[in-house]
N, C-alpha and C positions, 0 to 999 in steps of 0.2 A: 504494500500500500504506500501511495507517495504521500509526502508531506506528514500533514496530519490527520491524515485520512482516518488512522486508526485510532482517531480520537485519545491516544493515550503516551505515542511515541511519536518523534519529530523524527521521520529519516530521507528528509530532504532539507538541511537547514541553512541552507542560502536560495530555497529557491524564493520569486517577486511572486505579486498577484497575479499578474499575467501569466504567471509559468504555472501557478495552480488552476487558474479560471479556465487556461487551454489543456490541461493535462489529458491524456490519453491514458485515464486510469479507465476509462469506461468506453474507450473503442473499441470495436471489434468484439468477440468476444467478453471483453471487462464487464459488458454493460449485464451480464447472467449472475446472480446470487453467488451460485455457488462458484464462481471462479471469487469474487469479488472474498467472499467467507477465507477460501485456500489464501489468499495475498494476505487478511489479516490474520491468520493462525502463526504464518512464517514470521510476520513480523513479530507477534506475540513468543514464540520460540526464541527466534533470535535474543529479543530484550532478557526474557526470563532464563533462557539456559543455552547463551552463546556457545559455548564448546561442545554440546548435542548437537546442536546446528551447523557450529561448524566440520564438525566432522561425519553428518549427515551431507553435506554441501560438499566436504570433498569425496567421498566415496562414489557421489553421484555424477559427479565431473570425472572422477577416474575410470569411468565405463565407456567414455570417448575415447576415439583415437588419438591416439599425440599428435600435440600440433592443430587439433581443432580449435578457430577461434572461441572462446568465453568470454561473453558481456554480463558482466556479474550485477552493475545496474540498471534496471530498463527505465520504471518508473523510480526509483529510488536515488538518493545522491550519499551514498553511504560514503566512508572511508575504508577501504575491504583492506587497504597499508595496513592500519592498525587494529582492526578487527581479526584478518586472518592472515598475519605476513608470512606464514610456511607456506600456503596456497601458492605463491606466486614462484615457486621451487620447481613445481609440476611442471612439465612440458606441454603447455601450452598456451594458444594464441590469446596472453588478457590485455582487456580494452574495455573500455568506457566514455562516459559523457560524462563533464561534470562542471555548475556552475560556481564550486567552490573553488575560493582562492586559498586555502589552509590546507590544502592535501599536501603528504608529503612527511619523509621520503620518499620516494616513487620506486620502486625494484626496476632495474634494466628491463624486466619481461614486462613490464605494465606498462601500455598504452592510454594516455589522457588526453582526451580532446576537449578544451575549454565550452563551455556554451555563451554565446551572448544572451543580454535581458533587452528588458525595454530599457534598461538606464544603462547601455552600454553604448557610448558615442562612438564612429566610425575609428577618430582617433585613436581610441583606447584599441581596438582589434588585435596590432600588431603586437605589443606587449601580452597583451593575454594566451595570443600564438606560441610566444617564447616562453610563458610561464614555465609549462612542462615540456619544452622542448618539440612542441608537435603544433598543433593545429587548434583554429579559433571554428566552432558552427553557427552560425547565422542562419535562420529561417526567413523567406524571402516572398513574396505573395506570386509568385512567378507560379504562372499556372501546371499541372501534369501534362505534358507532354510539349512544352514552350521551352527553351533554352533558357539555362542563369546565366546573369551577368557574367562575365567575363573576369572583371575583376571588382572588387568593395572594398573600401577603406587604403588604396594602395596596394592589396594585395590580389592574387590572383583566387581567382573560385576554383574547385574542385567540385562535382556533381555528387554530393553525396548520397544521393538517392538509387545510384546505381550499384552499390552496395554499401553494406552497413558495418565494415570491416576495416576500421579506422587506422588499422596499422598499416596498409596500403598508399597513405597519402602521401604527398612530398611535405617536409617540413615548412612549417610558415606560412601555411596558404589558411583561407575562407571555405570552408566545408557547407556549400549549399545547400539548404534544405526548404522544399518547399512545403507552404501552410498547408498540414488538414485538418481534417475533423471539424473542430469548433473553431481554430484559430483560419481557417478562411473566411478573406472578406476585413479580418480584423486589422488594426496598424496599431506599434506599437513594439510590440515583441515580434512582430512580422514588420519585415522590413519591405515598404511599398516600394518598388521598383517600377522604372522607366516601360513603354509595350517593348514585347521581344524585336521587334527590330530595328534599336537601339542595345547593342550588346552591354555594351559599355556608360551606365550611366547613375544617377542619385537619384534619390527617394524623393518623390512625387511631397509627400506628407512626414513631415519632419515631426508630427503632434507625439510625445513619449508618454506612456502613462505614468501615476502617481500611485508609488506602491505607499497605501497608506499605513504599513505594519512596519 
């Protein structure tokens, strides 16, 4: 369960309003009881008997082939550095998203890809790229099947939508993602973009939102 969803534990604790009011805890799938029940048990697990958890989490990871990517947060912005730092021993492919700036130290095997918010100015991009070494993602209102910008904030776009395996990117770039579910339509955390035949260009609507918490 993201944020606070489960009413009882915070485990996303840098995400804005916008990052919860668009969350895709209830897409697809999410939107059924019983998936929504299994997200808060895990979390419930996790808080009350971390080392069950975690070593239910790795026995269940080690029935993968070596070498399979692992995104250990989907909806979540946990710190799995400090929750589970042997995980990151195993042979294989780990990565994630994450809008915190506190993670760290980061294992050679771990992949972070920063997230931008609505109160993340174009300027800021480039630093946030180099936090850990890798890449900044940006959501973009750039429609399914329209080309992304080219490049945002100085840096270049990578289509992140064409996979979701973040340790493929080149260093330093804009990991473009386009708006779904609820956050289409919205601006803000979705960055308005120029029509596609303009590859290259700046946000129509500069308005940021006001994360009021």
């Amino acid at each position: 369960m993201p944020a606070m969803e489960s009413e009882e534990w915070n485990t996303c604790n840098a995400s804005t309003r916008e990052c919860r009011r668009l969350c895709l805890n209830t897409a697809g799938r999410g939107q059924f009881s019983d998936v929504q029940r299994a997200r808060l048990w895990r979390v419930r697990l996790l808080a009350d008997h971390p080392g069950m958890f975690v070593r239910a989490l790795g026995d269940e990871i080690r029935r993968l082939p070596h070498g399979t990517p692992v995104r250990l947060n989907v909806l979540s912005d946990i710190a799995w550095e400090r929750v589970a730092p042997d995980l990151f021993d195993e042979p294989y492919g780990w990565y994630d998203y994450s809008k915190r700036t506190d993670r760290g130290p980061i294992p050679p095997s771990y992949h972070l890809t920063v997230s931008a918010t609505e109160h993340t100015d174009d300027d800021e991009l480039a630093p946030l790229a180099a936090m850990y070494g890798s890449s900044v993602a940006v959501v973009f209102s750039t429609r399914k099947g329209e080309p992304l910008p080219t490049s945002w904030g100085g840096l270049s776009v990578v289509d992140g939508d064409e996979y979701d395996d973040r340790r493929r990117d080149p260093v330093g770039v804009v990991v473009g993602l386009r708006a779904k579910g609820r956050a289409i339509g919205t601006v803000g955390f979705v960055r308005d973009v120029c029509p596609s035949a303009a590859p290259v260009c700046r946000p129509r609507d500069l308005t940021r939102a006001v994360d009021g918490v």
